[in-house]
N, C-alpha and C positions, 0 to 999 in steps of 0.2 A: 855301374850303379848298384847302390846296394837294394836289397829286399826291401818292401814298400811295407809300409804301418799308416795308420790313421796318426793324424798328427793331435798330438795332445799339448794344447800351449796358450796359458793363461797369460794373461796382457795385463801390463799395469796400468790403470787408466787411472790413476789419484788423482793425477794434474791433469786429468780431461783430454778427450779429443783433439786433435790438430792437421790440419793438413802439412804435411811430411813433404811433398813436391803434386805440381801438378802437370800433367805429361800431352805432348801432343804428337803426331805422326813426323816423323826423322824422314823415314822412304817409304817408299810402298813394295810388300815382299812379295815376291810373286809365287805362286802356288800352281806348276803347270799343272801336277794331278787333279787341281779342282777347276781348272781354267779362267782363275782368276788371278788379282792385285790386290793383295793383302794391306790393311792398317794397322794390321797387330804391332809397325816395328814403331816404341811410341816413345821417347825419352825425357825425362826431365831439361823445364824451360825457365829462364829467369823472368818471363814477364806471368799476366797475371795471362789466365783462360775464359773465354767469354761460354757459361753455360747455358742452350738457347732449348726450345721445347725440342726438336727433332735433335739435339745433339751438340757435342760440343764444338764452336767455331773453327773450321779446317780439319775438321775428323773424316776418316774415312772408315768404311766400310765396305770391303770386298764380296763379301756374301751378305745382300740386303734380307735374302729369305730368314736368315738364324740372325743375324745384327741389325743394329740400330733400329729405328720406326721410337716411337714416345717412352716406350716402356721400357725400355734400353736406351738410354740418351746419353747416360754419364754410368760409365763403371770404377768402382770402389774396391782397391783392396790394402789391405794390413801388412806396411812395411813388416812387423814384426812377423808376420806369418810366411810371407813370403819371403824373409830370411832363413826362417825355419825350413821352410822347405829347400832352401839352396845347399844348409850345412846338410838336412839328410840325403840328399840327391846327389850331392858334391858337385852344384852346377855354380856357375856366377849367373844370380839372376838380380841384377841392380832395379833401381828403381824403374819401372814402366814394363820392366820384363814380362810382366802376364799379359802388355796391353792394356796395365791401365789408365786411366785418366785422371784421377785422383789416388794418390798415395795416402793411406792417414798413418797417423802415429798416436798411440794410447786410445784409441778406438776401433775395437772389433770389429768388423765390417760382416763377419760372419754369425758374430750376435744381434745385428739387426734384427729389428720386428718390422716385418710386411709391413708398410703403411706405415713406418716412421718416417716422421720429419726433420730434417736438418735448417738449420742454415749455416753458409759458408758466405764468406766476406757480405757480397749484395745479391746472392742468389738461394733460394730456397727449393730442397730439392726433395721427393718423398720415392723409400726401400718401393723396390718394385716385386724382386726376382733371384735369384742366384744365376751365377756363368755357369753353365754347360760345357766341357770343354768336345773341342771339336776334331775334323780332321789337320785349320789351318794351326792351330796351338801345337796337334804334334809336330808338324812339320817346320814350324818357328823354334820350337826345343831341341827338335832331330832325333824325338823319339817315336816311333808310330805307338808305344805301349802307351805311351805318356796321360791321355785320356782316362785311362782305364785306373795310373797310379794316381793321380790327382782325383781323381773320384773316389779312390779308396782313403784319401788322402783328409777327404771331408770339409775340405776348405774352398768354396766357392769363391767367394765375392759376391758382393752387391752391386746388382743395376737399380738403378735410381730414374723416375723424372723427373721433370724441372718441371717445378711452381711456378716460381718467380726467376724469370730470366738474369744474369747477372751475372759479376764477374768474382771468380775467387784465384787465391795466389797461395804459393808456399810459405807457410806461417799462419793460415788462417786459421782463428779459432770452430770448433766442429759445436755448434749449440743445436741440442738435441730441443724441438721444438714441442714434441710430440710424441707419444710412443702408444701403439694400438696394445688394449687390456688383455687381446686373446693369445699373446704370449707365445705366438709361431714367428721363430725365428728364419733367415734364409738358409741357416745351416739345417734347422729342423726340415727344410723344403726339399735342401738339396740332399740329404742323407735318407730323406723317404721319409713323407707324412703318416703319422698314425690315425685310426680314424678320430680318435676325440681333436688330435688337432686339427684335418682336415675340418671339422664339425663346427669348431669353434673358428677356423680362419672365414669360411663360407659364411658365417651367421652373421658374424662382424661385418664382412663386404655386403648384406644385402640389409644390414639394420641400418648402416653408415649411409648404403648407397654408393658405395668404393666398386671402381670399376677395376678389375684384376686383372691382371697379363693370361691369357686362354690356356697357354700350358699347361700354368698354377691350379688354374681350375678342373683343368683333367687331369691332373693327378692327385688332387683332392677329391674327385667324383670317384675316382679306382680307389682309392684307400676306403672311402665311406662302401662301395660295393664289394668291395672284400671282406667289408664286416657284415653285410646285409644290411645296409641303411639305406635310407632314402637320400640320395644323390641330385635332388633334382636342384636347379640352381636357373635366375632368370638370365638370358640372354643378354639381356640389359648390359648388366654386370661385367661383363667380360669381351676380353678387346685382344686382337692381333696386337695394335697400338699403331695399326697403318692403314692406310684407304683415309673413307672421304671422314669428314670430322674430326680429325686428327687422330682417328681411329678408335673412338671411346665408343662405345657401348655396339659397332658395327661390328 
């Protein structure tokens, strides 16, 4: 493989958003070093996908503690980017290759803002999070570095939950319902919050009343305390996305 760079690649999005395919689990990979049954292996499907609150219909997740629960229910990434990363890598990584669930095309999924809304066919779904990549990603690629290149790489993806339960299919158009003003994207999340943005992502979630993924929020409270700011943030607000109440504000 070659030497690893941040990926720099503008998307053309004139004709708008689309869903490019949408992906469901082929087999389950098994990962003896983490002692489980992987759903990362995930392929493009000619029917549509039913998008439901805990997830999409027949998804799996092998590792429940880092996957799935509300706040991770549906994951998004950018065919285009995820080409890009194959031509610098020199991998074949086709559609579904990172795991996802949704493919789009002419929409960034790395320019999402926190707390944008979609809708796809009959289902409405709103930016949660960026992907973390993990132990089972390197060992789905075959690289244990892999984590470490794709972080430098600066291209998450987006995890999404579902609003409104519903079905979408490849071809669907991506209508942007909503977009929060405080302009933290999930690429800004996952490259490392500043404190004005953490500042402005927290104000939004507690003027809104927006319950945020608990990560997000600790890594927003460390960026505000490394400026010396006041960190403090209500309980309320922030959610595993699992346990009782579908995991909102517990």
């Amino acid at each position: 493989m070659t030497a690893h760079r941040a990926l720099d690649i503008t998307l053309d999005t004139r004709k708008g958003g689309r869903i490019g395919a949408v992906c469901t689990v082929a087999q389950l990979f098994p990962v003896p070093e983490r002692g489980l049954m992987s759903g990362i292996d995930k392929r493009p499907v000619d029917a549509p996908i039913r998008l439901l609150t805990h997830g999409v219909l027949g998804d799996v997740q092998g590792d429940r503690e880092h996957h799935g629960g509300i706040f991770k229910a549906v994951y998004a990434y950018s065919r285009e980017v995820r080409e890009a990363y194959a031509t610098l890598e020199g991998l074949d990584l086709p559609d579904g290759a990172f795991g996802e669930n949704l493919v789009t095309t002419g929409q960034d999924t790395d320019a999402t803002v926190i707390g944008e809304r979609w809708r796809l066919g009959t289902a409405e779904i709103e930016a949660t999070c960026p992907r973390n990549p993990c132990g089972t990603f390197a060992a789905w690629i075959g690289d244990r570095r892999w984590p470490r290149r794709f972080t430098e790489g600066g291209r998450a993806g987006a995890y999404f939950r579902v609003l409104t339960e519903g079905e979408t299919t490849a071809g669907d158009r991506i209508e942007v319902l909503e977009r929060p003003d405080h302009g933290v994207t999930i690429q800004h999340a996952f490259r490392g919050l500043t404190a004005p943005q953490a500042r402005a992502l927290l104000d939004w979630a507690e003027r809104t009343g927006t319950v945020l993924y608990d990560s997000l929020v600790k890594a927003a409270q460390a960026a505000l305390r490394r400026a010396r700011e006041d960190a403090a943030f209500p309980q309320r607000l922030r959610s595993t996305g699992r346990g009782l109440g579908l995991g909102m504000g517990l």
